[in-house]
C-alpha positions in Angstrom: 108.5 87.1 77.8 106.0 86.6 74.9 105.1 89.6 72.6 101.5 88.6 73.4 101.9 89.2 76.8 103.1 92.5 76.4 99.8 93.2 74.1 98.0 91.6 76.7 98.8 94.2 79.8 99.0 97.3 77.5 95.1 96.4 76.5 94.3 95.6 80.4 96.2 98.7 81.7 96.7 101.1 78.7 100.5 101.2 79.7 103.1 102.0 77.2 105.3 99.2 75.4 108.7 99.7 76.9 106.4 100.1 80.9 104.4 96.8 79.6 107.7 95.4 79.1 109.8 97.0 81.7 106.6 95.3 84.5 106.8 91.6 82.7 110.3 91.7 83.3 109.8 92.8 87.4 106.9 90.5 87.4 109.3 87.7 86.1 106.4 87.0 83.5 103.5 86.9 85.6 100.7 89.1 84.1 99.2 89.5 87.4 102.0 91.0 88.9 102.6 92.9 86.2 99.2 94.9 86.4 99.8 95.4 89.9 103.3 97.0 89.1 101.8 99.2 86.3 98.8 100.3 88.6 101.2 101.0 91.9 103.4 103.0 89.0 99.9 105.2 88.1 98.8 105.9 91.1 101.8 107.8 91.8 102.1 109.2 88.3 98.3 110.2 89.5 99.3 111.9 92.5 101.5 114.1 90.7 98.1 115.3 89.0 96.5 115.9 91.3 96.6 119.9 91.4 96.0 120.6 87.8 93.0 122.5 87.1 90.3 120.3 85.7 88.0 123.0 83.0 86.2 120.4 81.4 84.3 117.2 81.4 81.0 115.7 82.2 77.4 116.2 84.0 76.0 112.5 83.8 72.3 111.1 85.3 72.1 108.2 86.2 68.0 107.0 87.4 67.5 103.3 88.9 64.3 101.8 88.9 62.4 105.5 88.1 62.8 105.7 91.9 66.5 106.8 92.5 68.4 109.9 90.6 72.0 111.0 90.6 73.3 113.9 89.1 77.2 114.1 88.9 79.6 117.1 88.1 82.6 115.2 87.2 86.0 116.9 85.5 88.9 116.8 83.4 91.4 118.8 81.8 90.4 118.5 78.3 87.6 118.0 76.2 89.4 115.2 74.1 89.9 113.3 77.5 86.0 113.9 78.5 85.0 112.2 75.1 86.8 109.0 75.4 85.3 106.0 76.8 87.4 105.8 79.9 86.1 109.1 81.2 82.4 108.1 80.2 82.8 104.9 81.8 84.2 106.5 85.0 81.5 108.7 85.2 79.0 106.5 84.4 80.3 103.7 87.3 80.6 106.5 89.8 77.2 107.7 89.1 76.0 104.1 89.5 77.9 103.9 92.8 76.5 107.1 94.3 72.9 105.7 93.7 73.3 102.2 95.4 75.5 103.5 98.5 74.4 107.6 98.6 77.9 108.6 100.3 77.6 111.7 102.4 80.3 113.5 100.7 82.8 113.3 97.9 85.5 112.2 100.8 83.2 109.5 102.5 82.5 108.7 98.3 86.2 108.0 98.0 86.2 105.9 101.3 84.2 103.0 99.8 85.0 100.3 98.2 83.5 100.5 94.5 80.3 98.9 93.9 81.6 95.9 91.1 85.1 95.4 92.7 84.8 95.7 96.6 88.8 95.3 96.2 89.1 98.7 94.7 88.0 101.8 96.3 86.4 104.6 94.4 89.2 107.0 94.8 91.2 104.5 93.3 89.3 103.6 90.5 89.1 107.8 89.6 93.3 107.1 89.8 93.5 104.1 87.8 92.0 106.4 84.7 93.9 109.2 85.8 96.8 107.1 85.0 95.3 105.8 81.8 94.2 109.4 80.3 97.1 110.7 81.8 94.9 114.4 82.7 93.8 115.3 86.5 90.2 114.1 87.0 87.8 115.1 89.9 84.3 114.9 91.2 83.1 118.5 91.8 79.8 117.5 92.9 76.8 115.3 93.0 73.2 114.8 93.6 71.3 112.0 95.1 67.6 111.8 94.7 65.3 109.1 96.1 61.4 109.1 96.3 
């Protein structure tokens, strides 16, 4: 197990060292594995969010084409967490999502399979940064406007 490897996953999954190394070693060096370790590990670490009370974050637009809107009411737990990229980039994506699919509901939103990974839903994709940012996020509400 390389040092570099290590690197490597903690910049791809924003793990700590000794769970970088602690995945390499299960993984038996394959990177691969390794993220799939680390993500299994934080989506339960996000489950065990899940009831926190989310006070701050985000409302994000999101307009395709000057013929589509969304509005999103995304949140978090902390206004340092609803600065960071991560969070903006979550929002941004989901808002992006909502205006190519317009999901009924937040629950039929989670159902799909995100827009730029078909091989990650949306309510995993909200969990993956819940294990990076390591606060409780969650969609509150959301708009879709089409002419």
């Amino acid at each position: 197990m390389l040092t570099s490897d290590v690197k490597n996953l903690r910049e791809q999954t924003g793990a700590g060292v000794m769970d970088a190394k602690r995945a390499l070693e299960e993984a038996g060096g394959d990177v691969v594995k390794a993220v799939q370790i680390i993500q299994a590990k934080g989506l339960i670490r996000a489950e065990k969010r899940i009831e926190r009370a989310t006070s701050s974050g985000l409302i994000v637009s999101y307009i395709h084409n000057d013929r589509i809107g969304v509005l999103l009411d995304i949140r978090c737990e902390t206004d340092f967490v609803a600065r960071t990229d991560d969070f903006r980039g979550l929002a941004h994506n989901i808002a992006m999502h909502i205006a190519a699919m317009n999901p009924e509901n937040i629950k039929s939103l989670f159902a799909e399979p995100f827009i730029k990974d078909q091989s990650l839903s949306v309510e995993n994709l909200v969990k993956g940064v819940i294990a990076k940012v390591g606060e409780n996020i969650r969609i509150e509400k959301f708009c879709y406007y089409a002419l």
